[in-house]
C-alpha atoms as one frame of an Amber mdcrd trajectory, in Angstrom:
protein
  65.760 133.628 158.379  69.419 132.684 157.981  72.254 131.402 160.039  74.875
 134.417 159.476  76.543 134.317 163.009  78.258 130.972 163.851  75.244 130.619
 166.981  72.115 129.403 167.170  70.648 133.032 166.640  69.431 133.098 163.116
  69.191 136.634 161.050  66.503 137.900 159.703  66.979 139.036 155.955  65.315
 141.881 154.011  63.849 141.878 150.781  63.632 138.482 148.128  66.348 136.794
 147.393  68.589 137.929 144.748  67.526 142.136 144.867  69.737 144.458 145.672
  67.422 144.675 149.202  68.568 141.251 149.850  72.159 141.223 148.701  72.829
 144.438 151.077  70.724 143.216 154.027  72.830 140.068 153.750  76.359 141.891
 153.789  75.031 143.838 156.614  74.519 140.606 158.713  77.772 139.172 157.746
  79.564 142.678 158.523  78.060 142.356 162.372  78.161 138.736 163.019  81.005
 138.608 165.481  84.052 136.517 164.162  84.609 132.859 164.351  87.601 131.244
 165.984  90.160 129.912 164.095  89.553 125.917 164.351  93.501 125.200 163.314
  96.122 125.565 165.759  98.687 128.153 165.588 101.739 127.154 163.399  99.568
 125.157 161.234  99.410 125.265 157.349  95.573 125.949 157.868  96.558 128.798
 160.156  98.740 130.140 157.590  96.243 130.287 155.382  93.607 132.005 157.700
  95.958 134.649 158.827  96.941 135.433 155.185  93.552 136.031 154.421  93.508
 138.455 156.913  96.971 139.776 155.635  97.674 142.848 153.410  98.985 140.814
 150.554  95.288 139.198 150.275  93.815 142.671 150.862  95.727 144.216 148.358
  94.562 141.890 145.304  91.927 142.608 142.477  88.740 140.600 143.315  89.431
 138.435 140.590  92.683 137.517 142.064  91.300 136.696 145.654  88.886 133.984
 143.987  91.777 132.398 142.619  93.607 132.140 145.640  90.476 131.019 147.374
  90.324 127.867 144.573  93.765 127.315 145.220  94.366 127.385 149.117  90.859
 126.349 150.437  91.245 122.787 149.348  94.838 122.369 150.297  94.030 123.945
 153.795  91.465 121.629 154.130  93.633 119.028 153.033  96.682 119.183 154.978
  95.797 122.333 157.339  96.401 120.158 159.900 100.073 119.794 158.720 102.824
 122.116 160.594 103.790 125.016 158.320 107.192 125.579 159.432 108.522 121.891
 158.694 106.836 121.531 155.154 109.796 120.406 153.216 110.519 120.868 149.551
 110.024 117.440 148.250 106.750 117.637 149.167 105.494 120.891 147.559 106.680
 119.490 144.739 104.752 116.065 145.004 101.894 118.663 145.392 102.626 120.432
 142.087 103.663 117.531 140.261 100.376 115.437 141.260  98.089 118.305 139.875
 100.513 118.588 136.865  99.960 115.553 135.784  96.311 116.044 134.411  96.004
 119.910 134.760  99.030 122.000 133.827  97.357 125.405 134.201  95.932 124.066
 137.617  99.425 123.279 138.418 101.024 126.604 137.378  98.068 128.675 139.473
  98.605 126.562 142.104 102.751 127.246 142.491 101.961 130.867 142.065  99.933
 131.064 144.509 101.548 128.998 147.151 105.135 130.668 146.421 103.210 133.492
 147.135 101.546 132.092 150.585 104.907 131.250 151.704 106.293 134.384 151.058
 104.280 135.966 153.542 105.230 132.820 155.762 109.014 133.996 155.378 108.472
 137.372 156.469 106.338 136.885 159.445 108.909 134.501 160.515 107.029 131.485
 160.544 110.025 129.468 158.583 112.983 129.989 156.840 112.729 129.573 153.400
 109.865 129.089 150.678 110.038 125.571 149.017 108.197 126.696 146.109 111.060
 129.355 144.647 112.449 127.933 141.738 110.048 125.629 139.976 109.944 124.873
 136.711 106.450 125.843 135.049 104.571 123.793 133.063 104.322 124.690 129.685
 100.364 125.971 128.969  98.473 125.126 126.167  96.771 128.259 123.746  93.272
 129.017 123.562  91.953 128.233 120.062  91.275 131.609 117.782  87.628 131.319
 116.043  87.927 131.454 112.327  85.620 133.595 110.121  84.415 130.127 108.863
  83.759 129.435 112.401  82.263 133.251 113.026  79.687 132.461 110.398  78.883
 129.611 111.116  77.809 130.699 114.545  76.142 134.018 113.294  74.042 131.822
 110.826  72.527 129.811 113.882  72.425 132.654 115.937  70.954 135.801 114.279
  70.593 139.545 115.724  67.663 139.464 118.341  69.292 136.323 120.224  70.792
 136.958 123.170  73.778 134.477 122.288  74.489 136.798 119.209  74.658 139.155
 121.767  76.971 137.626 123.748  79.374 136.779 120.828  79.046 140.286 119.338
  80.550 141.630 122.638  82.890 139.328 123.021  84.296 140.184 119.664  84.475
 143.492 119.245  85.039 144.980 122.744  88.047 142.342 122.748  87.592 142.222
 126.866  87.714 139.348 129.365  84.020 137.716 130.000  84.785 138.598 133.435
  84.785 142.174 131.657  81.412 142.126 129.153  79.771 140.883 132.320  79.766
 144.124 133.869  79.192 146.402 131.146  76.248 148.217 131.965  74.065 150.734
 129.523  74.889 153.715 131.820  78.896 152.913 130.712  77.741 154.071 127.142
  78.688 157.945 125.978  79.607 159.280 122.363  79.524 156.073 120.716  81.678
 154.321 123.315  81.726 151.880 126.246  83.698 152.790 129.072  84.706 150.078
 131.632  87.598 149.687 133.999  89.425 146.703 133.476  88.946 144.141 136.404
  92.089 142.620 136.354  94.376 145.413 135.409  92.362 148.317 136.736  92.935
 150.198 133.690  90.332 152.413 132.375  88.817 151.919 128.958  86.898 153.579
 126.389  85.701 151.402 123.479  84.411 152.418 120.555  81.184 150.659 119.381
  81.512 148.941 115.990  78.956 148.910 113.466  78.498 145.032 114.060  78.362
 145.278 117.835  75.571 148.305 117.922  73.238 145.884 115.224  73.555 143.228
 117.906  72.968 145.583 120.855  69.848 147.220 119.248  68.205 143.883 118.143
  68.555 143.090 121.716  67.104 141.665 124.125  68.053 144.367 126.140  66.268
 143.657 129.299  67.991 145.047 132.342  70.834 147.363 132.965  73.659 145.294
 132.076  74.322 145.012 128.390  74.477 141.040 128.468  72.107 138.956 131.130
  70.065 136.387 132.086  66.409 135.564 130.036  65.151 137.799 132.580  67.537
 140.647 131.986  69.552 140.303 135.987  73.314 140.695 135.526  75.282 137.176
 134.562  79.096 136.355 135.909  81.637 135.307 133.754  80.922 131.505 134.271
  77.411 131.947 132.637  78.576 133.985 129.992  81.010 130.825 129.660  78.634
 128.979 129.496  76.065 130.526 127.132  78.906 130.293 124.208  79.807 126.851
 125.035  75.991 125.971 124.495  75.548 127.930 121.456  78.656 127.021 119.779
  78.054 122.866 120.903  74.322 123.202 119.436  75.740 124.942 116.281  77.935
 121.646 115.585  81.287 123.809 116.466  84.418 121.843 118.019  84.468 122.329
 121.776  87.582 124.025 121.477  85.434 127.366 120.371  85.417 128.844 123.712
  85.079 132.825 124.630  88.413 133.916 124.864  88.864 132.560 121.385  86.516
 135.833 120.603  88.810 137.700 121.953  91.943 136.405 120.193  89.510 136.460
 116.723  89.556 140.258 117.332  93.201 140.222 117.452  93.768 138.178 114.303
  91.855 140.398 112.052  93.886 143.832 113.034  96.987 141.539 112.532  95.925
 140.975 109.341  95.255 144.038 108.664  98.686 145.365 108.843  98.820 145.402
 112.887 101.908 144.797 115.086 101.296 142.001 117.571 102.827 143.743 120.552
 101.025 147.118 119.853  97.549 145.160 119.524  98.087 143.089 122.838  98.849
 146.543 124.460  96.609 148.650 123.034  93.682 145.852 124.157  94.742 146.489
 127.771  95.440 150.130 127.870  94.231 153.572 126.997  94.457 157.229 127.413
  91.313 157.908 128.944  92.028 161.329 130.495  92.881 162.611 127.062  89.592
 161.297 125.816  91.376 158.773 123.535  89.664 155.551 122.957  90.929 152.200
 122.945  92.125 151.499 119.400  93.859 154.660 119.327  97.128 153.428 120.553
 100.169 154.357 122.386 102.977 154.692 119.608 103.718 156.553 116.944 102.572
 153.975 114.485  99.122 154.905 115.021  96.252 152.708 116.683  97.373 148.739
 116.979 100.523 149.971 115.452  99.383 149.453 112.347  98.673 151.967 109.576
  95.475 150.741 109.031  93.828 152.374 112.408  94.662 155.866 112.057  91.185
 156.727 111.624  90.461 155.909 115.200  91.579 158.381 116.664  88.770 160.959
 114.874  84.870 161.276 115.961  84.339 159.052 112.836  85.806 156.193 114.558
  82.474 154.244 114.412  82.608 154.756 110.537  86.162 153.967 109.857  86.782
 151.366 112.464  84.267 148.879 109.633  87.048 149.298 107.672  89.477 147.436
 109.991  87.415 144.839 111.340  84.376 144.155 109.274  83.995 140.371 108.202
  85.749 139.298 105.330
């Protein structure tokens, strides 16, 4: 029995917790609980924040995007929702900015994107006159580090096929996707040789081939479950646990801290660079693809060939698992 309503009526849930039973018995109780009142009063920040939720801007955004603006304005709503919208003056958004700044930049940056973007839709619904967070200067971001085939080894050494960590590194690597991504690659996504996934944060539909390395690690397993990386049990992970997961492995395999997932993803970039690819063309061709056409991923947009490079040509051929070894095998 849960709580789902705002009353004292509690709902009564189907199934165990954490099957699909459960999950949809759950969103069913949510979907006809009637809604709550707003507790801030209109023309506060903390209304602002509830009606934009409720806005098309909001509904408009990738999933991905909505949890960041939850991180971002659920604090500060709590925090000054009280606080009239209309009157909140420019110095202060920027004591706001500046006072995450100080010890997180990228916190800082998500933050003014997000709020520019809040009072946007303040502006046009006529709530106040101007936005105070146009025109600020972003912070300047730091780089995530790029693993090193030292560092590769090192990790494959601790970590050999049949591990579910070399699992998770193995995607990571040679899909060259988000962990938000690998998380939801599932093994009904796999067909001639290839994983096909829509991007979550672009929406863009991909089709990657499967490199030699990666379809070692996938057959070794574990390959509990339907989703091609899980939990010891094989139940679908989010991104934070497949975060996680590296950070352990790479921490218990004496690697700096600094060796972080998305550094997997910028490895893969490194070795088509030095293999003769263009940085622009790489960056592009990791985010788009001509999946109508049957093209795969590392095929490429220009006339240079896949990555832009001359190197890649091959995979654009049904041999692509063969020759794409040749551009990104170790060493």
């Amino acid at each position: 029995m849960i709580n789902t309503t705002g009353d004292a009526r509690p709902v009564r849930l189907e199934g165990e917790p954490g099957t699909a039973e459960f999950i949809a018995s759950y969103q069913a109780a949510l979907e006809s609980a009637p809604p709550q009142r707003d507790r801030h009063a209109t023309g506060t920040f903390g209304r602002l924040v509830s009606d934009f939720y409720r806005s098309v801007d909001f509904a408009n955004l990738k999933p991905s995007s909505k949890r960041a603006y939850r991180i971002v304005l659920d604090p500060v709503s709590r925090a000054h929702g009280h606080r009239p919208a209309k009157s909140l003056p420019r110095s202060f958004a920027t004591r706001m900015i500046e006072a995450i700044g100080e010890k997180r930049p990228g916190m800082a940056n998500l933050t003014q994107a997000v709020m520019r973007r809040l009072m946007a839709y303040a502006v046009r619904a006529g709530l106040r006159p101007d936005n105070p967070f146009d025109g600020m200067i972003k912070y300047k971001g730091g780089t995530h580090h790029t693993w090193s085939e030292a560092e590769l080894r090192i990790f494959e050494a601790k970590w050999p096929l049949g591990t579910r960590e070399r699992l998770a590194c193995a995607l990571l690597l040679y899909t060259g996707q988000r962990g938000g991504d690998v998380v939801r690659m599932r093994r009904q996504d796999i067909a001639g040789g290839a994983i096909r996934i829509v991007q979550e944060k672009t929406g863009t539909e991909l089709s990657i081939p499967i490199h030699p390395n990666l379809h070692a690690a996938m057959k070794a397993g574990p390959a509990k479950g339907m989703s091609l990386i899980g939990d010891d049990h094989g139940r679908p992970i989010g991104r934070a646990a497949l975060t996680a997961l590296i950070k352990r492995a790479a921490k218990s395999t004496g690697l700096p801290p600094h060796c972080l997932p998305h550094g997997l993803r910028k490895a893969l970039m490194r070795r088509l660079a030095e293999r003769g690819g263009h940085r622009q063309g790489i960056a592009s061709d990791l985010r788009a693809c001509d999946s109508d056409r049957g093209r795969t991923l590392h095929q490429g947009r220009g006339p240079a060939g896949a990555f832009g490079g001359r190197h890649c040509q091959a995979f654009t051929g049904r041999n692509c698992l063969t020759d794409c070894a040749k551009c990104l095998a170790d060493g």
